[in-house]
VEXLONU-883129 format. One record per residue (C-alpha): x, y, z; residue in one letter; residue number from 1. Coordinates in steps of 0.02 Angstrom, whole numbers, plus 50000, padded with zeros to 5 digits. Example, Ala and Ser with C-alpha at 12.3 -4.5 7.8 and 13.67 -1.06 7.14 Angstrom:
BEGIN
+-------+-------+-------+------+-----+
:     u :     v :     w : code : pos :
+-------+-------+-------+------+-----+
: 50615 : 49775 : 50390 :    A :   1 :
: 50684 : 49947 : 50357 :    S :   2 :
+-------+-------+-------+------+-----+
% end
This chain:
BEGIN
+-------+-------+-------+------+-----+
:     u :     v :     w : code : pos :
+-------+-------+-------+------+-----+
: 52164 : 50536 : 50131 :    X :   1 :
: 52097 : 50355 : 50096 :    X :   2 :
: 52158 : 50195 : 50048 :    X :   3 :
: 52208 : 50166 : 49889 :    X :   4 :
: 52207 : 50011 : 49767 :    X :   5 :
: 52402 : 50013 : 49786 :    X :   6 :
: 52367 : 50003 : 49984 :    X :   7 :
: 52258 : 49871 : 49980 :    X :   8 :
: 52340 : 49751 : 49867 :    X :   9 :
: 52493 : 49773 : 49975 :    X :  10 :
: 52408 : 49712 : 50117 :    X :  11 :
: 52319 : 49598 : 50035 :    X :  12 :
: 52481 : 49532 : 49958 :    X :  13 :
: 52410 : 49506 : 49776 :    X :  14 :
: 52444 : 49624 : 49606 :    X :  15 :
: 52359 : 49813 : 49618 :    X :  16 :
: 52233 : 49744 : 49447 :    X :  17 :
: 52153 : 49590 : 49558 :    X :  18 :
: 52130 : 49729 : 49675 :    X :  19 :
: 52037 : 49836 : 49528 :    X :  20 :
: 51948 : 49649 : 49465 :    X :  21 :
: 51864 : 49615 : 49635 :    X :  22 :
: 51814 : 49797 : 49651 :    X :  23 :
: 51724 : 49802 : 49500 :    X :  24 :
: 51646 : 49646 : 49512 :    X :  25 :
: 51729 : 49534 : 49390 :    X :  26 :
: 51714 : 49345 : 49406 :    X :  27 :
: 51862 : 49272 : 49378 :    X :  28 :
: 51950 : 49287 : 49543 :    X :  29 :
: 51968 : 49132 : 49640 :    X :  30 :
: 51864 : 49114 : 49815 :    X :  31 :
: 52028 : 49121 : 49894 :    X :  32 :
: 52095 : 49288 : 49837 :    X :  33 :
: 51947 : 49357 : 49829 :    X :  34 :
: 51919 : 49344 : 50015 :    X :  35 :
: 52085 : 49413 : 50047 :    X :  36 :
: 52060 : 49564 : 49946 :    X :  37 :
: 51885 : 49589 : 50032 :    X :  38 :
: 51964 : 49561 : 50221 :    X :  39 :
: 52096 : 49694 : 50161 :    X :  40 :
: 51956 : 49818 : 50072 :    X :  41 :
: 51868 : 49819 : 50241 :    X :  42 :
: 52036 : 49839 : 50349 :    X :  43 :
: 52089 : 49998 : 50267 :    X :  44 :
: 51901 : 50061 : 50249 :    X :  45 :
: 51919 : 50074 : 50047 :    X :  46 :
: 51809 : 50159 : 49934 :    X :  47 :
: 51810 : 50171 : 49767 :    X :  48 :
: 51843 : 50344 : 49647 :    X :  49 :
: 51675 : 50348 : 49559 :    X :  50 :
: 51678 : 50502 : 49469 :    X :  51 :
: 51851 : 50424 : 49402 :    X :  52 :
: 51779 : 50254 : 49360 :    X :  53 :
: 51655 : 50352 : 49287 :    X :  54 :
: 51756 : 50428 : 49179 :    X :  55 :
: 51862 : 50297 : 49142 :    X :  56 :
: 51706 : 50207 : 49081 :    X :  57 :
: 51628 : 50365 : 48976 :    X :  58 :
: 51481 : 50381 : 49089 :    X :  59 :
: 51414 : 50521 : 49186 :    X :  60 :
: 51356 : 50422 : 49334 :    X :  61 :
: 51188 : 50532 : 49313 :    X :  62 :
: 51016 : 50427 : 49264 :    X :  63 :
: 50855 : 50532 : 49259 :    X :  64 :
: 50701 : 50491 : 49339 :    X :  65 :
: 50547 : 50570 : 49243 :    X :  66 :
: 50370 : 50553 : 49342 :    X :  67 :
: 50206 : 50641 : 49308 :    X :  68 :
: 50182 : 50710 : 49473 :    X :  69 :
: 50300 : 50742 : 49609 :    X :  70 :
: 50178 : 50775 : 49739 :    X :  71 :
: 50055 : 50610 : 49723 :    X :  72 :
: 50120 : 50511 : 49890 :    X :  73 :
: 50159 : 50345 : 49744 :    X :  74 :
: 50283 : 50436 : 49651 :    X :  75 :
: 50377 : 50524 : 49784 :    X :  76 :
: 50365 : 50308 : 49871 :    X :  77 :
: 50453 : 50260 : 49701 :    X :  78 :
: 50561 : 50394 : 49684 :    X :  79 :
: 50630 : 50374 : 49873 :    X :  80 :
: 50683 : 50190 : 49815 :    X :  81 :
: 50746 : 50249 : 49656 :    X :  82 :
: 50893 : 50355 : 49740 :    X :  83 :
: 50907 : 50223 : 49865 :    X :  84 :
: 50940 : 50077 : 49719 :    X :  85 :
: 51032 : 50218 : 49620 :    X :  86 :
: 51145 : 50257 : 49773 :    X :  87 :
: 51189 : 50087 : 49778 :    X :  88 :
: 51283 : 50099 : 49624 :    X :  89 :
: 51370 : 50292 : 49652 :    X :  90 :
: 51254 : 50355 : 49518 :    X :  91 :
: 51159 : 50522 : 49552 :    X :  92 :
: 50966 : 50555 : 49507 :    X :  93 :
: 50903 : 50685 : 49401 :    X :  94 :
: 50702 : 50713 : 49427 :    X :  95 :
: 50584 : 50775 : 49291 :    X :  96 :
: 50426 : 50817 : 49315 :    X :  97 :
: 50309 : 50776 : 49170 :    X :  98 :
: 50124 : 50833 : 49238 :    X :  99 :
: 50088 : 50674 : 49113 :    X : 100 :
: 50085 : 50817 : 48941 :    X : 101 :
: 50119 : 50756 : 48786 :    X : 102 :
: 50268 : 50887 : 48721 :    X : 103 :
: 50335 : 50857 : 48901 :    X : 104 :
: 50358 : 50674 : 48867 :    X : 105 :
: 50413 : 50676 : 48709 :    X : 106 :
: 50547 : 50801 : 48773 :    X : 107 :
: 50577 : 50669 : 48880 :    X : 108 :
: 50613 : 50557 : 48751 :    X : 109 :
: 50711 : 50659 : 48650 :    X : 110 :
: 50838 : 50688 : 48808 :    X : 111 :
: 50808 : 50765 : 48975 :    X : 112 :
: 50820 : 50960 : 48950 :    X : 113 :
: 51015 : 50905 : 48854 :    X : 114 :
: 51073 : 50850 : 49004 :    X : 115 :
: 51223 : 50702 : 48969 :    X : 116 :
: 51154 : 50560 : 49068 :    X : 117 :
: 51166 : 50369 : 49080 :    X : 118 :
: 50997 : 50301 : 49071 :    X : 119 :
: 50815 : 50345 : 49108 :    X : 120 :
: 50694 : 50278 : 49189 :    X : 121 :
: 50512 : 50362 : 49137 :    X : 122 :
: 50318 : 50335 : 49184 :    X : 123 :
: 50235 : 50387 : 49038 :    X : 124 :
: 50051 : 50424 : 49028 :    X : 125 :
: 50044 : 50478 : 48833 :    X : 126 :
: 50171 : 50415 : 48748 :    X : 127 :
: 50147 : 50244 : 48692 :    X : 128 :
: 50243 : 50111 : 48539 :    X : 129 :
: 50260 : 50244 : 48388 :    X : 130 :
: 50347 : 50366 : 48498 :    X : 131 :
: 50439 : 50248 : 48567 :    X : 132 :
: 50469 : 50152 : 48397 :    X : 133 :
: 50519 : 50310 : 48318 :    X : 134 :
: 50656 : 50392 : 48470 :    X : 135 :
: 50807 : 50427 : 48415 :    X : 136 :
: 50886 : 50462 : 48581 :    X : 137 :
: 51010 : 50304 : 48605 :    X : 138 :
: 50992 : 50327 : 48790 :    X : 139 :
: 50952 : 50195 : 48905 :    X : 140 :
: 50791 : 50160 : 48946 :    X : 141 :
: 50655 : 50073 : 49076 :    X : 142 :
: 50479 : 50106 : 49082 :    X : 143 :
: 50383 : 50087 : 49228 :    X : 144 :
: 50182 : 50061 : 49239 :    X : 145 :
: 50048 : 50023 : 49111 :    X : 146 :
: 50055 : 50145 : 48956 :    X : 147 :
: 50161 : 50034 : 48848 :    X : 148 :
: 50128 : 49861 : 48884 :    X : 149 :
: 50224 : 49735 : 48750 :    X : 150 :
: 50333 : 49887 : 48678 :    X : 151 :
: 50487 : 49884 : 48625 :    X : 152 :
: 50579 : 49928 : 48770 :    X : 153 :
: 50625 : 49861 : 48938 :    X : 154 :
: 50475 : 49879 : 49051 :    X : 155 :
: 50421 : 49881 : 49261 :    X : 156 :
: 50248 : 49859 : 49302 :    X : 157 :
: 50119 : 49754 : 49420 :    X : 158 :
: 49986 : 49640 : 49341 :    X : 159 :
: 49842 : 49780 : 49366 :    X : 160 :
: 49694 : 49670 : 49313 :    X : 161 :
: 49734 : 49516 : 49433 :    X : 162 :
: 49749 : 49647 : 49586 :    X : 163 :
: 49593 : 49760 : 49548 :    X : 164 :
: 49514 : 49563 : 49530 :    X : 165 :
: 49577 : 49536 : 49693 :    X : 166 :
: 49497 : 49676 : 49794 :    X : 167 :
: 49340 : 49675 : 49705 :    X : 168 :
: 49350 : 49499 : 49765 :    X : 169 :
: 49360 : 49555 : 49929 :    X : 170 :
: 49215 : 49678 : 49936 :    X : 171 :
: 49105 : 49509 : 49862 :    X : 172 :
: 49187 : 49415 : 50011 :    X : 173 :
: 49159 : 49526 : 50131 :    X : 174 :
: 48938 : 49504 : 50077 :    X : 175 :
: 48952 : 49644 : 49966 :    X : 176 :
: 48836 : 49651 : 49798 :    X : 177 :
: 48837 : 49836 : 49740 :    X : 178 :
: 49006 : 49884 : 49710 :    X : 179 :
: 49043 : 50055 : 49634 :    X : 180 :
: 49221 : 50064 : 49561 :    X : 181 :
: 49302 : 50258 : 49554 :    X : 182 :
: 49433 : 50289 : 49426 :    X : 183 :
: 49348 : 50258 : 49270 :    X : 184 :
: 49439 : 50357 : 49114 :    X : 185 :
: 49378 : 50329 : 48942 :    X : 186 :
: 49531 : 50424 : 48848 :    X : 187 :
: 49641 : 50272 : 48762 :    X : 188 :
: 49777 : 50297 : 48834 :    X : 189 :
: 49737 : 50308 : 49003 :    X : 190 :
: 49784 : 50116 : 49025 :    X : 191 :
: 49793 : 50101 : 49214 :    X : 192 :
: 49603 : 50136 : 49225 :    X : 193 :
: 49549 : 50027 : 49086 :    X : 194 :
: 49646 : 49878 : 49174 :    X : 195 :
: 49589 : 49912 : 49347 :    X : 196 :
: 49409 : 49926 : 49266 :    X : 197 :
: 49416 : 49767 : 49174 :    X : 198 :
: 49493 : 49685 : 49343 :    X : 199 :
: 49327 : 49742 : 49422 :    X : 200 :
: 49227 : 49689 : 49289 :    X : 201 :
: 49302 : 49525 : 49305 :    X : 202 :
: 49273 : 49486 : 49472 :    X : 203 :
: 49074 : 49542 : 49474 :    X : 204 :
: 49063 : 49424 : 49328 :    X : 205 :
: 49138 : 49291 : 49425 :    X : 206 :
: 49024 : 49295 : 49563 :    X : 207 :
: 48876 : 49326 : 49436 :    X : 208 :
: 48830 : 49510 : 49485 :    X : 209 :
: 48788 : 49617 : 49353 :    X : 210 :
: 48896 : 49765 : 49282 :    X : 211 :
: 48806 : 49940 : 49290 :    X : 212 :
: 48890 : 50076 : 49196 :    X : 213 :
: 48805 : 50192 : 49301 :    X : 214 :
: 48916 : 50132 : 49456 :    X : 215 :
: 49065 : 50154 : 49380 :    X : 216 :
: 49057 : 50333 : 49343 :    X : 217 :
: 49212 : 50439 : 49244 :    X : 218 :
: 49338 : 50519 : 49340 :    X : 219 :
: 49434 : 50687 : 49270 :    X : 220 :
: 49599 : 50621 : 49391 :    X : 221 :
: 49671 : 50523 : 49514 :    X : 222 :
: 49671 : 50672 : 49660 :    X : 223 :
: 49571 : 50667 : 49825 :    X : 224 :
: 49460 : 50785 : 49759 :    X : 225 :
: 49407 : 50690 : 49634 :    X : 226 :
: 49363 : 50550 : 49736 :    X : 227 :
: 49276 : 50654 : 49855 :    X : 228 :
: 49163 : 50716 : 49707 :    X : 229 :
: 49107 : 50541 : 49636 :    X : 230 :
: 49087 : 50502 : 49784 :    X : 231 :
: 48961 : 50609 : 49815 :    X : 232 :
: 48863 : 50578 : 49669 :    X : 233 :
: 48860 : 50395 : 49725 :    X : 234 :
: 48781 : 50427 : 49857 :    X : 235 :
: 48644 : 50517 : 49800 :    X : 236 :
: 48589 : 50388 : 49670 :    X : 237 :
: 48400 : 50325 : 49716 :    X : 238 :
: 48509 : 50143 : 49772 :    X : 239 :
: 48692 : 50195 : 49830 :    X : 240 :
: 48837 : 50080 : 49828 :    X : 241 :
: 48887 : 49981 : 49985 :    X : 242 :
: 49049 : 49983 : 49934 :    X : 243 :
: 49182 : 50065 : 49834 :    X : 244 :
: 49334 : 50011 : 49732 :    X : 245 :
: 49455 : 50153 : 49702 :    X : 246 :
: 49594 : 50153 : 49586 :    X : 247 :
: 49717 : 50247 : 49706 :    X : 248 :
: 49717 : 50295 : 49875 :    X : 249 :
: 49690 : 50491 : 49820 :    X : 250 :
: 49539 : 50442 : 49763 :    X : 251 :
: 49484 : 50317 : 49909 :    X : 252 :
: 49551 : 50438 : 50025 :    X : 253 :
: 49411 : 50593 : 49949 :    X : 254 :
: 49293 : 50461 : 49944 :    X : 255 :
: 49315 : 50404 : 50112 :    X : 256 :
: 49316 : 50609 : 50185 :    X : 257 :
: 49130 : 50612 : 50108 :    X : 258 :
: 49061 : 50460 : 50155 :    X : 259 :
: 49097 : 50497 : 50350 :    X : 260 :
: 49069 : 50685 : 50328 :    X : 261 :
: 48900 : 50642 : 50227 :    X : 262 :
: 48860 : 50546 : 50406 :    X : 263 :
: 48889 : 50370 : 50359 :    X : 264 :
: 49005 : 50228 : 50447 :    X : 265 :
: 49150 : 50160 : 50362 :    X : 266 :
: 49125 : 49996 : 50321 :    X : 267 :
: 48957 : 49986 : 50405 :    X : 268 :
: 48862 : 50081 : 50311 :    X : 269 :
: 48988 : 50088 : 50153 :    X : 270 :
: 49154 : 50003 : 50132 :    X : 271 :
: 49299 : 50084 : 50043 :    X : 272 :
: 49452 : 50017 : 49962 :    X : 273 :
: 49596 : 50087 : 49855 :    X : 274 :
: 49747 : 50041 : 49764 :    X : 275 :
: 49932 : 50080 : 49802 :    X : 276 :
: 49965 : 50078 : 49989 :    X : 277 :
: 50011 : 50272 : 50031 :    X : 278 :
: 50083 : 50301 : 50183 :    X : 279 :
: 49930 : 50418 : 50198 :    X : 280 :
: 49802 : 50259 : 50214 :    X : 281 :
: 49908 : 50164 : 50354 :    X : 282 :
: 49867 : 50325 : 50475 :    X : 283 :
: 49698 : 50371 : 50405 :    X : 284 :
: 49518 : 50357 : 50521 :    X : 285 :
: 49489 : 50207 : 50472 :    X : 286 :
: 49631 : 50131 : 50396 :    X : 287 :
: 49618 : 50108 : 50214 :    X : 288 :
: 49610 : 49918 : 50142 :    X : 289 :
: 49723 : 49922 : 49976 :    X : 290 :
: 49831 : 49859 : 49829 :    X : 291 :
: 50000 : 49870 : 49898 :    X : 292 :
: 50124 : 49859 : 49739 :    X : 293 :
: 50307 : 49802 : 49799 :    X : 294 :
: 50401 : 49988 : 49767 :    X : 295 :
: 50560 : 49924 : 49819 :    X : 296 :
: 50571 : 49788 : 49689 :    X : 297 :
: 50491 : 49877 : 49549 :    X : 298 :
: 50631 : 50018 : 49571 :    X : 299 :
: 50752 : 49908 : 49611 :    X : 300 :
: 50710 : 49792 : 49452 :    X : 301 :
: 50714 : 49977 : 49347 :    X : 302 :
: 50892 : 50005 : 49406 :    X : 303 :
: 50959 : 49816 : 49379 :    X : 304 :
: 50886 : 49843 : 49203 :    X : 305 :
: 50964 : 49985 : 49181 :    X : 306 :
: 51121 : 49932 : 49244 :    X : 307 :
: 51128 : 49777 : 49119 :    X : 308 :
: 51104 : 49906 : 48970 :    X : 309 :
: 51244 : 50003 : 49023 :    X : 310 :
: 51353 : 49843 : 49040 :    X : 311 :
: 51349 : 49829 : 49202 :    X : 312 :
: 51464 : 49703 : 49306 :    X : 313 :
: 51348 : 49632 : 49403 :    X : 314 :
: 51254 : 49568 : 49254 :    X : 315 :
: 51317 : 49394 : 49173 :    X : 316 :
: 51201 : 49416 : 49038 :    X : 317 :
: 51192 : 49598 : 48942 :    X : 318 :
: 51024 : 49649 : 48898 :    X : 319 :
: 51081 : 49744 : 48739 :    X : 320 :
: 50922 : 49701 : 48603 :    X : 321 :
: 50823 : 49600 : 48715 :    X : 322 :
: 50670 : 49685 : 48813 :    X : 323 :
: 50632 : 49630 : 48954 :    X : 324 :
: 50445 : 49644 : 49043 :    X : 325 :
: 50448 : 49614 : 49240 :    X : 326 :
: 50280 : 49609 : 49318 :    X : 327 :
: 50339 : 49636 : 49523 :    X : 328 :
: 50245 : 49578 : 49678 :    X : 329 :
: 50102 : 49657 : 49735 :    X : 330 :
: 49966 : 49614 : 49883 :    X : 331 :
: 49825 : 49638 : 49955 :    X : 332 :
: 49831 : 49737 : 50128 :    X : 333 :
: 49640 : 49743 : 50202 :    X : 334 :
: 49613 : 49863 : 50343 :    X : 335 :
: 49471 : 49948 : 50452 :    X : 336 :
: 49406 : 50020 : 50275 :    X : 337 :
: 49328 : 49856 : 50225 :    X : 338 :
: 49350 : 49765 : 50400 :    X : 339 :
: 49293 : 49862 : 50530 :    X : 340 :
: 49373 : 49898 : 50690 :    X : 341 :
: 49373 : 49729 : 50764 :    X : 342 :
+-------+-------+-------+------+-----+
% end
């Protein structure tokens, strides 16, 4: 049987609640007794009752965790650091697939299949500010990624223009003039692609090349197969592209399987370049130069946010009415897909 609080402010020589106090985080315990309390906490090997202090507190110690697609290599990244961040804390994870439809997010919304849980953190791809405005689930909640930017709740996402600015960037760097960007989507709500498009657009304008529609064809979705099929119709326009923007590595992966099946050399004859960092493009032939998005911080910021909503201790200042939009780290990784194998 483990320690208890009783056995550790007994050897710790101070009252069984300063015991409870430095446990839970509280501030006002002096340096002094707090350090005796730790030094006894790690003596006896302590931990804490969570499904008690759960209870104790009227939580669940669930959160939910609702992605579009559990199978696309980002999610899974972000959902690894999720339950790592959520572990931190004792709480469990409850994942819901969305497959980005409409009644599936707004069931989402609503309450995760009436499950009793603390907070959720969602990637929507159709809701957007009236849903959002109009939920009357009290739950908490953090968005993560583009759909909703400026909403009224608390919200995780990169700066998607400045990045796909940066890699276009490096394509011009790197000599290139005709750049082809895949990931185009013309629906509304698809917000990712319009602000990895205008990124793009940005960066030819900077360096005074023209935009051409015609190299910046739609694309149905963000799967390798998709990629692999624009691709292809690149390449047989009368002038292909030298090189390629994707806006993931699904696509930049298909794109790069039918550029070196189609007989060409990666990045001598075409140079490719995608958005996310995959584990997939570290170990691909060549490498894949990319966006890489900091994962850890975005889910870690989701969780801190989530934690502040529910009160948590390790917060000084609650977050209760005040949203909150963190734009995390990203950078640019370039590999052999835009560098060559030197």
């Amino acid at each position: 049987m483990g320690a208890s609080l009783k056995d550790v402010a007994a050897l710790a020589g101070v009252s069984v609640k300063t015991v409870s106090n430095v446990v839970n985080g509280y501030t006002y315990v002096s340096p002094p007794t707090r350090e005796k309390v730790e030094r006894a906490l790690a003596e006896l090997e302590y931990r804490p009752n969570l499904s008690a202090r759960n209870l104790r507190q009227g939580r669940t110690g669930v959160i939910a965790l609702a992605l579009p697609e559990l199978d696309a290599p980002y999610f899974a990244e972000i959902s690894r650091f999720v339950i790592a961040a959520a572990t931190e804390r004792g709480w469990t994870v409850l994942i819901e697939q969305t497959d980005g439809l409409p009644e599936r997010e707004r069931e989402v919304l609503d309450g995760v299949r009436e499950q009793r849980i603390d907070g959720l953190i969602f990637s929507p791809i159709t809701v957007g500010r009236e849903e959002l405005a109009a939920r009357t689930d009290t739950t908490a909640l953090v968005l993560l990624g583009e759909r909703v930017l400026d909403g009224p709740t608390h919200h995780v996402a990169i700066d998607n223009q400045r990045a796909a600015r940066e890699v276009t960037e490096h394509l011009i760097a790197r000599g290139h003039t005709r750049i082809a960007a895949i990931g185009r989507q013309d629906n509304p709500s698809a917000n990712t692609a319009h602000l990895r498009l205008a990124g793009y657009r940005d960066a030819l304008r900077a360096a005074g090349i023209a935009y051409d529609d015609q190299l910046a064809p739609p694309t149905a979705s963000y799967h390798r197969a998709d990629g692999a099929q624009v691709m292809r119709w690149l390449l047989e326009l009368p002038e292909p592209p030298r090189a390629v923007f994707c806006f993931n590595d699904l696509l930049a992966l298909g794109a790069l399987r039918t550029a070196l099946s189609s007989g060409l050399d990666v990045p001598g004859d075409v140079a490719v370049a995608g958005f996310d960092d995959i584990e997939d493009g570290r170990y691909s032939t060549p490498t894949l130069t990319t966006v890489s998005p900091d994962k850890a911080q975005i889910a870690r910021v989701a969780v801190d946010m989530l934690d502040a909503q529910l009160g948590g201790v390790r917060h000084s200042v609650r977050q209760r009415g005040s949203v909150r939009e963190v734009a995390a780290d990203y950078r640019l990784v370039a590999r052999e897909s835009t560098l060559g194998r030197g």
